[in-house]
N, C-alpha and C positions, 0 to 999 in steps of 0.2 A: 047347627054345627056345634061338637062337642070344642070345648078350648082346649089347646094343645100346650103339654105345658112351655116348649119355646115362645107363645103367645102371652103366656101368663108370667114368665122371667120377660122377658121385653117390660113388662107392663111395671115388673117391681122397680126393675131398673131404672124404668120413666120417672117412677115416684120420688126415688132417691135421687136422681137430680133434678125434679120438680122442687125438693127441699132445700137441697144445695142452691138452687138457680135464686130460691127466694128469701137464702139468705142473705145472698148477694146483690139481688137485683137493689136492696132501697138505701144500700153504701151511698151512690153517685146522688140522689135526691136528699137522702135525709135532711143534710143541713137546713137547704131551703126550705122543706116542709115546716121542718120545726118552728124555723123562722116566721113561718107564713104562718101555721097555728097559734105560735106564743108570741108575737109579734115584739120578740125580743132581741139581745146581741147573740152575735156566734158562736158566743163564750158560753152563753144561758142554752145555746141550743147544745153545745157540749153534751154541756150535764144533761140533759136531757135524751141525749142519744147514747150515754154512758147506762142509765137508769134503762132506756129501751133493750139494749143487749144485754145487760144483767139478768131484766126479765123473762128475756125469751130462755137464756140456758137455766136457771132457776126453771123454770116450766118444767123445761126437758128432764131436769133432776127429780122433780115430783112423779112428772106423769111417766116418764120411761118405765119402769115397773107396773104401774099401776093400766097399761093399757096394754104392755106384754102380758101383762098376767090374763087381761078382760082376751086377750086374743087365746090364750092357753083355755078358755073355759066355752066364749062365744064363736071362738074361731077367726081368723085371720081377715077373710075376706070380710065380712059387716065391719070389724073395728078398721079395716083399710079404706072402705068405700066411706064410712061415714067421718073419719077425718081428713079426706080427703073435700068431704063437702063442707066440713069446719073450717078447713085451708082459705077454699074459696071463698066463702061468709067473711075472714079475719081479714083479706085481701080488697072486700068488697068495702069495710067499713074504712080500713085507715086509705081508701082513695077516697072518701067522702067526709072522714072526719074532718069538723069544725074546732074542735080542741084538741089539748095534748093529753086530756088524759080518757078522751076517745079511742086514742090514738095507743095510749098506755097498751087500757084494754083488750084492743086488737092485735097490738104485738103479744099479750099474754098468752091469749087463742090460738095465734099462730105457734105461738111455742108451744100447747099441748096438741095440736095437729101436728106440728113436728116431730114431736117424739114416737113417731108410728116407723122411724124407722127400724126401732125395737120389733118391730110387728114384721119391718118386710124381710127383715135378715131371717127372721124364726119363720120366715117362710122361707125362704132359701134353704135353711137346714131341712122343710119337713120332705123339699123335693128332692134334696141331693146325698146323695151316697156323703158317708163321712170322711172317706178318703179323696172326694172331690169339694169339700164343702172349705177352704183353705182358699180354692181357686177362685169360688162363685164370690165368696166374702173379697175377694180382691175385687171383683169384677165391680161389687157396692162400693169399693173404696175409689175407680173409677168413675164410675158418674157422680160421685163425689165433686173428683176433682174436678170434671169438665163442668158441672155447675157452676163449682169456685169461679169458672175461666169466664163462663158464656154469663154467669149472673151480673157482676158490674156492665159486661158490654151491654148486654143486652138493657139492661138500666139507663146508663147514660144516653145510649142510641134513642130510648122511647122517650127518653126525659125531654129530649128539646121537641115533643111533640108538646107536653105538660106536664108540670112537677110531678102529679098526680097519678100518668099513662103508668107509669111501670105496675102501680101498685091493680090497674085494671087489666094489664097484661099478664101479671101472675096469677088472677083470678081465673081469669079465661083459660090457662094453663092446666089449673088445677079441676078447673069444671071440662076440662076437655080430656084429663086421664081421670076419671071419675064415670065419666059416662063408656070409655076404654073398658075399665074396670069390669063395669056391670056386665060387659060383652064378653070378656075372655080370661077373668080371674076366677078360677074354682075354689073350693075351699079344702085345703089337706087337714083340717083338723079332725077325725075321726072317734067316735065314740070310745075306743082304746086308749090313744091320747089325753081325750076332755079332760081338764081338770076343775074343778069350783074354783071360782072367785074367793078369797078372802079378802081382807081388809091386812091381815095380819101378816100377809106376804104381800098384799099388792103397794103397803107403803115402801119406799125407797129402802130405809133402814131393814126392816122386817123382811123383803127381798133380799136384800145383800147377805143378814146374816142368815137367810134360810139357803140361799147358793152356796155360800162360805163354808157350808158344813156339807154339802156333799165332797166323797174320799177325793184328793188331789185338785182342788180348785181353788184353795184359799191361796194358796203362792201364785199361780198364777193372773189371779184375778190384783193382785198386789201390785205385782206387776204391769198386768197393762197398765192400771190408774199411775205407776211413776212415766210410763212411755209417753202416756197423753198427756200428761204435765211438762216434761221435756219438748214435747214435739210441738206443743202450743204455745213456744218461744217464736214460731215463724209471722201468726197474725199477728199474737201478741204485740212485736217490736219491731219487724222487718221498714215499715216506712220511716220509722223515728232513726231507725239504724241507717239509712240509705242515707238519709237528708244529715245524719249528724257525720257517717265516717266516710262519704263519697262526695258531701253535696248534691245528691241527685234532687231534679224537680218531681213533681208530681207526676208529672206525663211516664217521668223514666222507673218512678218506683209503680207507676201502674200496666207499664210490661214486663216489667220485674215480679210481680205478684202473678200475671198470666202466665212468665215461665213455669216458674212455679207450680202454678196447678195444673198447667199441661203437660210438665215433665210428672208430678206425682198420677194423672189420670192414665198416661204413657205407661208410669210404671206397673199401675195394679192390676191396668187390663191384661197387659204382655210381658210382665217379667214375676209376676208372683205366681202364678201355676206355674211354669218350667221350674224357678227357685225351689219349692215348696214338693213338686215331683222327683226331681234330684237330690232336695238333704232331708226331705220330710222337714214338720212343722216343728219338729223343736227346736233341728239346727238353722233351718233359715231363720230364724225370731232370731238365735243367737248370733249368724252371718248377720243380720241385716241390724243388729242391737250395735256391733264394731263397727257398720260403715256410719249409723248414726253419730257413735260417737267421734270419726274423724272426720265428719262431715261439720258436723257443730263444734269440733275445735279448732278447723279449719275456717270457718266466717269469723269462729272469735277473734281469732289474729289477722287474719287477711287486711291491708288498708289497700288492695287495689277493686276499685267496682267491676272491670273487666272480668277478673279471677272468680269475683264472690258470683257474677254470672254461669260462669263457667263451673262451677262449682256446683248450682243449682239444678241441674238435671240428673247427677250422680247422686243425690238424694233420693229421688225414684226408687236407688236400689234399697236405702234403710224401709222402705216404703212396706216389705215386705211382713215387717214385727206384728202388726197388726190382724191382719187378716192369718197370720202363723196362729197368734195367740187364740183369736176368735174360734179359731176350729180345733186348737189343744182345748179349749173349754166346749165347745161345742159336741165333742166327741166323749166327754165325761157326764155330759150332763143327760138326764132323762127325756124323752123324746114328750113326756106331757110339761115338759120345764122350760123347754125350746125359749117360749115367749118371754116366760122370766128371765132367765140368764140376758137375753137380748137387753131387755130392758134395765135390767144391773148395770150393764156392759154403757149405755145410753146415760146412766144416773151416773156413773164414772166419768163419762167422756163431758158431762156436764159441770161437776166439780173441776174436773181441769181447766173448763171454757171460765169460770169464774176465778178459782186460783190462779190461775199464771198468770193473768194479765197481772194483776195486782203484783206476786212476784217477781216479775219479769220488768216491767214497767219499772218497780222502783229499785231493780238492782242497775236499769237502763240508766234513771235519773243520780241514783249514787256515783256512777263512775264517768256520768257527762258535767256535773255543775262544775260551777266556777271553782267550787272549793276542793271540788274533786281531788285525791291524793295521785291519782292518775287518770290520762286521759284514757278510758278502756268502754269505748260503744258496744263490743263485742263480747261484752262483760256477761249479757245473760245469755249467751251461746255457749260461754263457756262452763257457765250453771247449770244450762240443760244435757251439757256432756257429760257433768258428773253427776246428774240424775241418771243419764243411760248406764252410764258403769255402774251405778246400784242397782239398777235394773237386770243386766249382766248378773251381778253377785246373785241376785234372787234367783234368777232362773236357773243356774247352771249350779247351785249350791245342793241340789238334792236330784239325781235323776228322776224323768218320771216314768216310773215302774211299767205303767201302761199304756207307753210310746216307746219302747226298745225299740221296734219295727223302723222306726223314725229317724231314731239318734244315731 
């Protein structure tokens, strides 16, 4: 049986929230593990689970280029299948690690098996016309979020089997769309395409400034990296923010987080192709850059939790910038570059997974201590608003010549 390519989108899809799901799933255990490895306090496992997620997006920032690029020369399918089988290895060891820096390790692996979503998006592009590839990129930002949604549950649910079960749950996961894989993923990379491996584009820098410079990409690539920095005020602060300006418990900021990625998973799959068909991709990025920004200075002031709920589905609609911007780059870029750009796009979304927290965190701590000049929790919501208005000024400050169709 030939694979069909609705067989082989299924299967990319899987993958992408096979990542999502296993970024999620070892939130609900962590603490304990650590505990249980460094037989320390919960203070020590902190920092330790601080130092874990550091690592994995550090990974992502290296290797996002460097295994776009191994897919631009080797092809899609081998670099997919076989960090797919890295997945499951990284998965295999932190449920049997004896230490934490077993345990390091394995989260490091997982974070360069993660970055292959560089890999599935630059498949998406090789299959999809450029005037639907807007849609498909939303459709990833969907199984995205339903990750987000099903990876704690699904954690906490396996967790009281043993600390451990989750982490042998995502293995089996990923060793289960691996052997999928082999069955009905073809490979679109074509002798026309291929491009050689360098070193000197596959590092993160050397990629960035090699995409930078093809015509019309450097603004917008600017761009997204301020979006991702604005938008990563939501994991960044949202629990410290619940518990400081609602008093919510744990239970309530953890179906507050499910809205969340069910309302953003709601939005990518079913409201960014209609969006994106009706204003084209410049102006939706531009529609959905304002709902951002009234969305985020709307939780910044809000003191009621009812509201900031209510609030949280209408965010779906900013949801659209993303998947706009992906395919304003995606449609500029060279069809032997696919992999690259993806993995730029990946090295970006990595720098923001590491910068905001930090910024966001300590403009969260500045305007909640005691000495605080006022009491303002919503303080980096309203930082990440005025990250989108500069985000706005970039994009809308120069038409782009090769989207009139669009605007």
């Amino acid at each position: 049986m030939t694979p069909t390519p609705r067989l082989a989108l299924s299967f990319i899809l899987m993958t992408v929230t096979l990542d999502a799901i296993g970024i999620g799933l070892i939130f609900p255990v962590m603490p304990d593990l650590i505990e249980d490895v460094t037989g320390g306090t919960l203070a020590t496992a902190a920092l330790w689970g601080g130092l874990l997620t550091t690592s994995f997006a550090v990974m992502q920032f290296i290797f996002g280029p460097v295994i776009g690029s191994l897919s631009d020369w080797y092809g899609r399918r081998p670099v997919l299948l076989v960090s797919l089988g890295v997945m499951a290895f990284a998965y295999l060891c932190m449920a049997l690690a004896p230490s934490i820096w077993l345990l390091v390790l394995a989260r490091v692996l997982a974070g360069i098996a993660a970055a292959t979503h560089s890999t599935a998006t630059a498949f998406i592009a090789d299959i999809t016309p450029a005037q639907d590839r807007g849609r498909r990129f939303g459709l990833i930002g969907a199984c995205f979020g339903i990750g987000f949604v099903l990876g704690p549950l699904i954690g906490g649910l396996v967790a009281t089997l043993d600390t451990r079960a989750p982490f042998y749950a995502a293995g089996a996961m990923a060793l289960a769309n691996l052997i999928l894989g082999l069955i009905v993923l073809p490979e679109t990379v074509t002798d026309r395409t291929r491009r050689p491996f360098t070193w000197a584009r596959g590092n993160p820098i050397g990629a960035l400034r090699a995409v930078s410079k093809l015509p019309g990409l450097k603004r917008p690539l600017i761009t997204f990296l301020i979006v991702a920095l604005a938008m990563n005020v939501y994991p960044a602060i949202w629990a410290f923010f619940g518990k400081a300006r609602f008093d919510w418990d744990t239970e309530t900021i953890g179906y507050s987080l499910a809205l969340y990625g069910l309302s953003y998973g709601i939005g990518q799959a079913f409201l960014v192709g209609p969006l994106i068909k009706r204003f084209g991709e410049h102006r939706a990025a531009h529609i959905g850059m304002w709902i951002d920004v009234i969305t985020l200075t709307a939780l910044g002031l809000v003191t009621s939790g009812a509201i900031a709920l209510l609030l949280t589905p209408i965010t779906a609609l900013g949801g659209v910038v993303t998947p706009a911007l992906q395919a304003i780059l995606s449609r500029d870029t060279p069809d032997n570059a696919q992999g690259e750009l993806q993995g730029v796009l990946s090295s970006l979304n990595a720098i923001a997974m590491i910068v905001a927290p930090l910024v966001m965190t300590s403009t969260f701590a500045a305007f909640t201590a005691p000495d605080a000049p006022i009491f303002a929790p919503g303080a980096p919501f309203l930082l990440a608003a005025l990250l989108m208005v500069a985000a706005i000024a970039l994009h809308v400050a120069k038409p782009l010549e090769t989207h009139k169709n669009s605007a």
